[in-house]
N, C-alpha and C positions, 0 to 999 in steps of 0.2 A: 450804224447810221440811224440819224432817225426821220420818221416821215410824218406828215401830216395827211390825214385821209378822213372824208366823211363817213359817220359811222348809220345804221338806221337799227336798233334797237324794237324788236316785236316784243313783246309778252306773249307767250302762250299758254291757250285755255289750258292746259296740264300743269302746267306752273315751266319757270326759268322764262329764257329769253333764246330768240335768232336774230345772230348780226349777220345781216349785208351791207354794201358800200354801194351807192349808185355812181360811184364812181368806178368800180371795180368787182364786175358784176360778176365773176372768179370766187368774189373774196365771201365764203358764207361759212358758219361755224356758228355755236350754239352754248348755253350753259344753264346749269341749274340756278344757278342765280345771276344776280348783275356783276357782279367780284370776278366770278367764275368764268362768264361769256365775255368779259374783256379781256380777265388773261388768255382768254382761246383767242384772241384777233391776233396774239401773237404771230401762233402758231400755223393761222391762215393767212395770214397776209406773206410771211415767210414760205409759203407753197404760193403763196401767188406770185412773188417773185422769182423762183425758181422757174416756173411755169413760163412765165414772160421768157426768163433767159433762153430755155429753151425753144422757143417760138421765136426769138431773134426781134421780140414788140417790146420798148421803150414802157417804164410807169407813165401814166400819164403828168401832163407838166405840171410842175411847181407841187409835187408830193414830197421832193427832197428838201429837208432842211439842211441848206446848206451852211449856215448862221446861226450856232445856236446857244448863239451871245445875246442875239435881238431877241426880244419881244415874242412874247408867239398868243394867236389868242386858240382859247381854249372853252368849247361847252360842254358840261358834265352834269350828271346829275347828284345830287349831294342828297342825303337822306339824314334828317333830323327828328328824335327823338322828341 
């Protein structure tokens, strides 16, 4: 399946990054770089989902993409040389 979720991206003073969701205030995990700390939301949003199931609490709404023929928008950060 796939979702859609707001992500909040830190830097920190050590170097890498902490992602939270203020939507999904569960969902925190970390990485040495930006590459690395997205592919960790996998990881954390897949326990966050678990977590929900077992607490019998719904994602909250319109996380699911149900259509994913449509359009979808997307912000990212792109890093140019």
């Amino acid at each position: 399946m796939q979702y859609k979720i707001p992500l909040l991206l830190t830097p920190q003073p050590e170097g890498g990054y902490t992602v939270t969701s203020p939507l999904l205030p569960e969902l925190v995990t970390e990485g040495d770089s930006l590459n690395e700390a997205l592919e960790n939301v996998k990881d954390a949003f897949a326990a966050v989902i678990e977590l929900y199931q077992e607490m019998g609490r719904s994602l909250p709404e319109n996380t699911h993409i149900s259509d994913t023929k449509s359009p979808m928008w997307l912000e990212t950060v792109v890093s140019v040389s």
